[in-house]
N, C-alpha and C positions, 0 to 999 in steps of 0.2 A: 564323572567321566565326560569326557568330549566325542560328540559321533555328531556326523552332519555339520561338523563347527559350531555349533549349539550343547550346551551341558545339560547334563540328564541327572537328575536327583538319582539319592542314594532309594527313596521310595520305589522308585519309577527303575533305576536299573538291576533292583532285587525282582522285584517281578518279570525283568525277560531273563532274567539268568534261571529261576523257575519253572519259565514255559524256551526255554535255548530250545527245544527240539518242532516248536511252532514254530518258530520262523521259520525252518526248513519249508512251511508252505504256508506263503502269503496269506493264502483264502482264508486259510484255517484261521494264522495270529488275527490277521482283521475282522473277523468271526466274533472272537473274542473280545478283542477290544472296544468290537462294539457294545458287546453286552456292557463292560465296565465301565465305560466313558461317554459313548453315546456319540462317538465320531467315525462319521462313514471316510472307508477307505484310506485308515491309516496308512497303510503303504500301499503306493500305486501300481509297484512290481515288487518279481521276487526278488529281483539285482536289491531292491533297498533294506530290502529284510536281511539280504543273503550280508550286506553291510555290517547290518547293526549287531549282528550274529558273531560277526568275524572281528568287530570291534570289542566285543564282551569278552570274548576269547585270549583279549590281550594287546589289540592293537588299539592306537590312540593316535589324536592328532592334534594341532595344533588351530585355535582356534583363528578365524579374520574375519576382520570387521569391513563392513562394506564401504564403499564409497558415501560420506553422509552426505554428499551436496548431490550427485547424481540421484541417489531416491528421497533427497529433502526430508534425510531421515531425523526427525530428533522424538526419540522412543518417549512413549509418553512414562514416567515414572508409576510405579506402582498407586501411592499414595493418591498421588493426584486423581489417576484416572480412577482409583476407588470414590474419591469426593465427587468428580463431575458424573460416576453411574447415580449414585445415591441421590444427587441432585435429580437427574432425570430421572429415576425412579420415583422419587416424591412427587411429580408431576402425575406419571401413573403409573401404579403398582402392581399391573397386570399386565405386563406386556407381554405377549408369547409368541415374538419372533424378534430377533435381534441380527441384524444387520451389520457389519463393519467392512467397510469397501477396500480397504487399506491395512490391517489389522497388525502388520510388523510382530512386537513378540508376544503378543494376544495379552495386555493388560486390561483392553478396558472390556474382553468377551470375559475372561477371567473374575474381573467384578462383576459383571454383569451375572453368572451363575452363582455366583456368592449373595447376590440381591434376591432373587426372587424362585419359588419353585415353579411359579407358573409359565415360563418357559418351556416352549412343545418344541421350537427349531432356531438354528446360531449358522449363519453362513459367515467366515470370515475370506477376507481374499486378501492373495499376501503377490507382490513378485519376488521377493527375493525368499530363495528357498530356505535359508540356515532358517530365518527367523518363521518358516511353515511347521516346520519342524521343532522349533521351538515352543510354538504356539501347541502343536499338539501333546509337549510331552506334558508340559505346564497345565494342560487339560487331564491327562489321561492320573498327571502325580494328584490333583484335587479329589480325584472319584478315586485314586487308591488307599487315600487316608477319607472317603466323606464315602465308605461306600452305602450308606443308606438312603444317598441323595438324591430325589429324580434326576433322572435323565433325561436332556432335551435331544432329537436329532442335530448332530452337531456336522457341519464340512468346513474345512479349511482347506483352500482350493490356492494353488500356486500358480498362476495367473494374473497375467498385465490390467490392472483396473477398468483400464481405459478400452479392453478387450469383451470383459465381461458383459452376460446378456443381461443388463437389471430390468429390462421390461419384461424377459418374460420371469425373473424371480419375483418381479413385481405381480404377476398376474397370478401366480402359483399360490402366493402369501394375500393374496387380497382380502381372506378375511380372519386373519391376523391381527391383532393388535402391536404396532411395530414401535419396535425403537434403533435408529439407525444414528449409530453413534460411531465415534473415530476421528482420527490426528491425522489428515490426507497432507500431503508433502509442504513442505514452505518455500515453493522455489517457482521459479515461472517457465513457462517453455521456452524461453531462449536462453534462458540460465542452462537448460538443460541440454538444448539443441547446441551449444556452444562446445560442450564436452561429450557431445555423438551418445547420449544418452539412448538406451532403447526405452526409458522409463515416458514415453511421451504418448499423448492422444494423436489420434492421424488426424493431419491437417484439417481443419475447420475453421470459418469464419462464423463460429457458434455463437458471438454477440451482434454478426452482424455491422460489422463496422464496414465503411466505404473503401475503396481501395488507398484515398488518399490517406485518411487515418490509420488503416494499418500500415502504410508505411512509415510514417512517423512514428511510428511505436502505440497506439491503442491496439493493435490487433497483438501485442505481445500480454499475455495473458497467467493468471496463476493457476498453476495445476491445483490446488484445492480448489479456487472457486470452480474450477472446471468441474470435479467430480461431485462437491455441493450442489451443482445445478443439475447436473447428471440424477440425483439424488432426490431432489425436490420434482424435479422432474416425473422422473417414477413412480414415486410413491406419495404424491399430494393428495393422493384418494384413499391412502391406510388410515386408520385410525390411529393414532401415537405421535415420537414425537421425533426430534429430528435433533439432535446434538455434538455438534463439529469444533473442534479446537481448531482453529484458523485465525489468520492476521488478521487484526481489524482494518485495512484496506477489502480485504476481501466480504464482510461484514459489510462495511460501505456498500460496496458495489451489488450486494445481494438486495441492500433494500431499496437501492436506488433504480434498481432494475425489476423491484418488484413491479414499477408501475407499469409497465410493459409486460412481464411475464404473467402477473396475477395471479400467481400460486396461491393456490386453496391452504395457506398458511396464518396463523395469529397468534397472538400474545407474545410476538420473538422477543428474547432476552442477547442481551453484550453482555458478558460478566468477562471484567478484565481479570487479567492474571499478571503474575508478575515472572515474564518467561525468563530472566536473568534466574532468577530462585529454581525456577523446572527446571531447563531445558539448560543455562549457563550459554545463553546467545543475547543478543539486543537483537529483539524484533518486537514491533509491538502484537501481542496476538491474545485471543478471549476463546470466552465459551461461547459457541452463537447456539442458543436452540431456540426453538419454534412447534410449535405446535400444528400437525398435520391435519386435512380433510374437515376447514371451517371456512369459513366467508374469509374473503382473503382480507387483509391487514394492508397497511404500507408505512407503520413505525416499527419502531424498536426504542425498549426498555435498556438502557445502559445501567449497569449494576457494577460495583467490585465484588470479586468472584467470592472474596474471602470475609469478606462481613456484611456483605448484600447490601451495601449504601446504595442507597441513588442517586447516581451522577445526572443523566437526563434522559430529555425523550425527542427521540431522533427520527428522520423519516422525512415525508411529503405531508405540505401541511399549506394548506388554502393553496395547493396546486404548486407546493416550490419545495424545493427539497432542503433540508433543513437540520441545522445538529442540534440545535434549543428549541423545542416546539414552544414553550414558555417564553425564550426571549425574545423570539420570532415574534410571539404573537402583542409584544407590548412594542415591536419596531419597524413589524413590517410598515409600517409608513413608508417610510424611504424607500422602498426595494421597487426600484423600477429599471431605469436606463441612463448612463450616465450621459449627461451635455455633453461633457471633456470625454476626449479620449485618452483612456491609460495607455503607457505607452514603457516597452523596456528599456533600458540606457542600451550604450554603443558596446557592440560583440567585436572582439579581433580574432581571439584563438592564438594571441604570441605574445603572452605578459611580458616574458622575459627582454625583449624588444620594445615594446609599445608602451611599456609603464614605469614609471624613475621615482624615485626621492630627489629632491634636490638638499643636500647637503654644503653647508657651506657657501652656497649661491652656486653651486653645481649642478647639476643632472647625473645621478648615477643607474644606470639602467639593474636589468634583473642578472644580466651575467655579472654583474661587477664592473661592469668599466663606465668612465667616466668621458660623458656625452656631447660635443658640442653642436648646437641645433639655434637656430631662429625662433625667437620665441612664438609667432605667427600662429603657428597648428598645437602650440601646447597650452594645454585645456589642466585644470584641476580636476581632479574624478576621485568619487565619491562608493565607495564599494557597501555591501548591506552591513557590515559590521560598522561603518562610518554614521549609520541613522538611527542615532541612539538617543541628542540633544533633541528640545523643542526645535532649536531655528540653530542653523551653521551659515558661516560661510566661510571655513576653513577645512583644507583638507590634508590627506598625508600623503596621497598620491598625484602624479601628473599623466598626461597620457597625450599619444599624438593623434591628431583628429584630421586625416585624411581627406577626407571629404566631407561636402555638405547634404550630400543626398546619396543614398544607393546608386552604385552604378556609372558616380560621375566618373571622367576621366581625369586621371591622376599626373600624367603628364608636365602640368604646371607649375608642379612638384621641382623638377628638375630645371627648369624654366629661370623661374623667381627666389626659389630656397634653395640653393646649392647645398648646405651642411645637412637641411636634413634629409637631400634626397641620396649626399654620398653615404649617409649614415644607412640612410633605410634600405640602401643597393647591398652596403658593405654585410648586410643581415637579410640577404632576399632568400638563404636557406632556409631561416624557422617560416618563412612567410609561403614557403613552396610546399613545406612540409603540412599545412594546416589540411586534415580530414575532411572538413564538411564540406560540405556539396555545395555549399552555398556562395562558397569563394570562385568554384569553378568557371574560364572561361570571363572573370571578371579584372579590372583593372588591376595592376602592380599594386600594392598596401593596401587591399581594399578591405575597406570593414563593413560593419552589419548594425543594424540597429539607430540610422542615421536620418535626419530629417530637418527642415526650418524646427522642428519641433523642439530638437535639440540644444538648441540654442533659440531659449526662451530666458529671459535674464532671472524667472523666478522661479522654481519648481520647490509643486508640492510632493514629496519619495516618502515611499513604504518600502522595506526590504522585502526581499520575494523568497529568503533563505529561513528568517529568524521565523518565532512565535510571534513574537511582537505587533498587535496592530496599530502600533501609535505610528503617528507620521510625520517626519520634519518640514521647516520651510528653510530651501537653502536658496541664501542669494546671492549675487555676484562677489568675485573676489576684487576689488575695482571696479575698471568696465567691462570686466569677461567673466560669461557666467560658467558657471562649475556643471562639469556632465559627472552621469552614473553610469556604471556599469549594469551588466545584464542580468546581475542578479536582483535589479530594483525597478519599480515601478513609478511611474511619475506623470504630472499634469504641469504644463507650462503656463504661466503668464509672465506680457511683458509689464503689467502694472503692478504696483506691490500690493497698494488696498485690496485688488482683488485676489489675488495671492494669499495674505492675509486671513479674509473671510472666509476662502476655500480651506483655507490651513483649519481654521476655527471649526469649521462645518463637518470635516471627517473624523479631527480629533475629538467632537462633542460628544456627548452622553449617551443621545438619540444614535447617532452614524454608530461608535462603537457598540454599543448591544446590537446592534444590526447584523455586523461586521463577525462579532463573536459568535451568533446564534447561527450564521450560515456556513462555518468555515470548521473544519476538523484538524484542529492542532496535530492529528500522528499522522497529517497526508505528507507527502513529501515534499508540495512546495501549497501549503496551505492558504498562504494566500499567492493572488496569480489576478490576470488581467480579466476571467470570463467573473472573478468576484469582487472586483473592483467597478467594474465597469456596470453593476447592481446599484447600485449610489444615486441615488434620485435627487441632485442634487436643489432642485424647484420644491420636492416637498421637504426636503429638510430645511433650505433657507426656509420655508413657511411657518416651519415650527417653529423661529426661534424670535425674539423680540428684538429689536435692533437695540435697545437701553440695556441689554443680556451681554450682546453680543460687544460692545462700546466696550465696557469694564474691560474686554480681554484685548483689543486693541488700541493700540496709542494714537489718537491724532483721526480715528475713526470717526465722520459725521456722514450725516442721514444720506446726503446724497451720492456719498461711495456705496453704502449698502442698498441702497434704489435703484444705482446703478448695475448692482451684483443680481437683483430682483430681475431687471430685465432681460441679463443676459440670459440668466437659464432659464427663460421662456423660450427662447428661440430654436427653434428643433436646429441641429447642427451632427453632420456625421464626421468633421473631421476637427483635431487638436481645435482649439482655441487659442490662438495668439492675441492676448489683451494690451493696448496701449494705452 
């Protein structure tokens, strides 16, 4: 049967068809049901008795499923959340208060009573009511087929998480042995705040970011780490243990903030899962648990969830944060500050305009039409899918390169190049239409991402999209050097040998274990300029033998690589243009 849009077993609705003349008063059925389930204030008035009464009698409905992006619902399945209690169970076997701040349709409080009798008390908190109601009856059908089962004080409380008082449940349970377990949403608050969500915490800058950063999006945040922290928060002084299905971004950021927060936390575990298999979504997401009320930690144990391999060990490690403490520690050599400045290729925001194939000795742009322009401003460009080769210097796309520095005046345009400025006028729609802020108030065609740097005749690129940390050397196609787009990373010279040796230095043994140990392949743009710009490139030339380094380049003698020796001694904050 369906009552509350939640379905009630055949167990569970032979028992109120039995006691139909208790619901007629509240007090009484929940009287009852405490004795057989062990949960306070099954119904909260008589209206929901007088409900379930009148639904027994005949009436039914039809059940609905909530919005799953607005409560970031993905239910945890039976199975699973039986393996991840058991797991936490096996840590310790005496927990006698359990915890679930988010509890949806009560699987993992469910296993949790199926594990242990030594449970005295179970608070679950839910906001969306079907699945409160679900949770209870799920309880109430267990102790009507297990009635010889202790009984723990049981509440499941229909209430906004982010509402709830956990300091003072925390103070109430302090000498408890706890286990605070549960699947808090997969969604962020502006995922949520976008679709007028009431599922949200009231505004806080709870990491404390500066106003500049959250405006650029750090202050946008995941609501599970939110209630994670909320969590560790509370209860770093219970005895027990702490175990949350959540993305491993959010795992990231827990350990990486450990070192600031210093929760009285240790021996945390990552055990991945494979949430396509659970849940039938792509995210990447694990088991994080940890251990409460020890000296605090600042790694984590990475595991697969389902045969306990050990993948690595992650954290802060000689003071640098770190996803291989192992790799780390055979490369931190290199890890300092790079000579060169990484730098992103050229941004426009209007491919369809600014970017062409030439076909045939044509220009054909992104609408389809075929282009006629100066060849002047047209550059070769190089996108992250293009840096795949050791060394290019061919490309598939071309693109128009506006200007030579931020900000110049475009003007000249119209002056000197007629065709491409009545081109660029006859498409000044996609160019007016571009969102970022960044265009605003700026020249007619203006782009982003532009500098002497730019136009350096050699560049060493890593894509900023891919897994990938190998890195090409791309050299002119002629006498014009080839630009990247924004999704790639890059260091200019205008000399090849030193281009060369740089190209040698990242792609080598020592720079890639480096590169690998510090960088988390499921982040979204795993490598980025704040881990490139780690490259110490003085101790890695130091490490290598120039007789080493020969073999790999042609036409390579001592006093190019001497001359590589000097340069990055030189303290320098901007690009390097080499001649």
């Amino acid at each position: 049967m369906i009552c509350f849009e939640t379905h009630i077993t055949d167990a569970t609705l032979e028992f109120f068809r039995q006691n139909l003349k208790s619901l007629s008063n509240f007090e009484e059925i929940n009287f009852l049901l405490k004795k057989i389930s062990g949960i306070n204030n099954f119904f909260t008035s008589q209206k929901e008795a007088t409900e379930l009464s009148e639904k027994i009698k005949g009436y039914n409905s039809i059940i609905s499923e909530p919005n799953r992006r607005e409560y970031g619902d993905f239910q945890t399945n039976k199975n699973l959340a039986l393996q991840i209690t058991e797991y936490a169970f096996s840590k310790n076997q005496d927990f006698e208060f359990v915890l679930e701040p988010t509890c949806g349709k009560g699987n993992f409080i469910l296993a949790s009573i199926k594990q242990s009798n030594s449970i005295k008390k179970i608070v679950g908190v839910e906001i969306y009511q079907p699945y409160v109601w679900e949770t209870k009856f799920k309880i109430l059908n267990h102790y009507l087929l297990n009635k010889v089962a202790l009984k723990p004080e049981i509440d499941i409380i229909h209430r906004n998480a982010f509402e709830f008082d956990y300091e003072q449940l925390a103070k109430s349970t302090s000498q408890l042995k706890t286990l605070v377990i549960g699947n808090p949403p997969w969604v962020t608050n502006s995922e949520l705040g976008s679709i007028d969500s009431k599922n949200l915490p009231q505004k806080s800058n709870f990491k404390k970011h500066s106003g500049f950063e959250a405006i650029t999006g750090k202050g946008n945040f995941d609501i599970g780490e939110y209630i994670s922290l909320i969590m560790l928060k509370c209860f770093e002084n219970h005895d027990g243990v702490f175990a949350f299905l959540i993305k491993n971004s959010v795992v990231k950021n827990l350990i990486q903030y450990q070192k600031r927060n210093s929760f009285r936390i240790n021996q945390s575990e990552k055990l991945n899962i494979d949430s396509k298999k659970e849940f039938n979504v792509s995210v990447n997401a694990c088991l994080f648990l940890t251990n409460f009320n020890t000296e605090p930690d600042f790694i984590c144990k990475e595991l697969d969830f389902y045969n306990r391999d050990y993948l690595t060990t992650f954290g802060w490690y000689k003071d640098k944060f770190v996803y291989s403490v192992e790799d780390y520690d055979k490369s931190s050599i290199v890890d300092g500050e790079s000579i060169f400045t990484w730098r992103s290729g050229v941004k426009h925001d209007c491919s369809k305009v600014m970017e062409f194939e030439q076909v045939n000795g044509h220009y054909i742009n992104g609408l389809g039409e075929e282009v006629n322009l100066e060849k002047k401003l047209v550059f070769g460009l190089l996108k992250s899918s293009d840096l795949k080769a050791d060394k290019t210097n061919t490309f598939r796309k071309l693109t128009i390169i506006t200007q030579k520095k931020m900000g110049q005046e475009t003007k000249y345009i119209k002056e000197s190049l007629p065709l491409t400025y009545k081109y660029l006028s006859s498409h000044k729609e996609f160019f007016d239409k571009r969102k970022s802020s960044i265009y605003k108030d700026k020249p007619d065609f203006s782009i982003f991402g532009i500098g002497d740097y730019s136009f350096a005749k050699y560049k060493v690129a890593i894509s900023g999209l891919y897994k990938s940390t190998h890195f090409t050397l791309v050299s002119p196609k002629g006498s014009k050097t080839i630009m990247l787009d924004d999704t790639c990373y890059f260091i200019g010279f205008d000399n090849l040998k030193m281009a060369q040796i740089a190209h040698f230095l990242v792609n080598s043994d020592l720079v890639q274990n480096f590169i690998k140990s510090i960088i988390f392949l499921d982040s979204k743009r795993s490598i980025n300029k704040d881990t490139l710009m780690r490259i110490d490139f003085e101790k890695a030339y130091k490490s290598y033998d120039f007789k080493i380094v020969k073999d790999s380049i042609t036409d390579l003698n001592i006093e190019h690589w001497e001359e590589f020796g000097e340069m990055v001694k030189d303290s320098v904050n901007e690009q390097m243009t080499l001649s």
